[in-house]
N, C-alpha and C positions, 0 to 999 in steps of 0.2 A: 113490831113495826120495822119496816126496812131502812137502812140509815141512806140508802140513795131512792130517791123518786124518777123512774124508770120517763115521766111524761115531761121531764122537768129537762130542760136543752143544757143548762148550767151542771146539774149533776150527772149528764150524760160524756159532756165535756171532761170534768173530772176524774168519771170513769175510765173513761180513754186516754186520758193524761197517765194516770197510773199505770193503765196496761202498759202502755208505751215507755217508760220508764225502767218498768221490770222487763220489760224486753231488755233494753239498752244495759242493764246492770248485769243482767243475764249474758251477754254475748261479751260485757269488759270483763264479766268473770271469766268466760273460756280462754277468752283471749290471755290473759295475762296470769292463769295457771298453765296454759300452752308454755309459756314463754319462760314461767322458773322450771317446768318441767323439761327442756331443752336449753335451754341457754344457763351459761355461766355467774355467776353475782356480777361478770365486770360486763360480758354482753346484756345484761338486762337494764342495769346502768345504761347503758350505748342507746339501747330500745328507746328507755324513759327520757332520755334527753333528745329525742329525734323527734316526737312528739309535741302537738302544739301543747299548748300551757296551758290551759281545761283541762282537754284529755289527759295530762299528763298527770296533774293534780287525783284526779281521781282513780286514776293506775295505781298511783305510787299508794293512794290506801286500800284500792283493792288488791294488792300486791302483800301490804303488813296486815290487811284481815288474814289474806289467807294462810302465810308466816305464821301468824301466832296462834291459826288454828290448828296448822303443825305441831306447832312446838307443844300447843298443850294436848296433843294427842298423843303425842310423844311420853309427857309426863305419867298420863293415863298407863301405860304400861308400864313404866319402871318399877 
C-alpha cells in the first residue's frame, strides 16, 4: 500500500513540499562546497556573515556536514 494517496490534495501537497526542499538543500550543497572549494577558512567566514540569518544558519551546518565528511574520508585512508 502506498504511503501517499495520489487523489488526496493534502498528500499531494506534501509531496511537493519535499521535492521542493530537496531541491533547496540540493543547490545550498553546491553552493557552499563551491565556496570551501575556492575560498580561504577566513573568506568563507566573510561569505557566512554577509548572509541573512536563515540562510546563514543552514550554510554554517551544511558547510560542517560536508567538513566532517572530509575529514572521515580522510580517516578511511590512513
Amino acid at each position: 500500500m502506498p504511503i501517499f494517496d495520489r487523489n488526496n490534495p493534502a498528500d499531494m501537497q506534501a509531496i511537493a513540499d519535499a521535492q521542493q526542499l530537496t531541491v533547496e538543500c540540493h543547490e545550498r550543497y553546491h553552493l557552499c562546497k563551491k565556496q570551501l572549494d575556492t575560498l580561504n577558512k577566513q573568506a568563507v567566514r566573510q561569505w557566512l556573515e554577509r548572509l541573512p540569518t536563515e540562510q546563514r544558519e543552514k550554510c554554517r551546518v551544511t558547510l560542517n556536514n560536508i567538513v566532517a565528511s572530509r575529514q572521515q574520508k580522510g580517516k578511511k585512508h590512513d
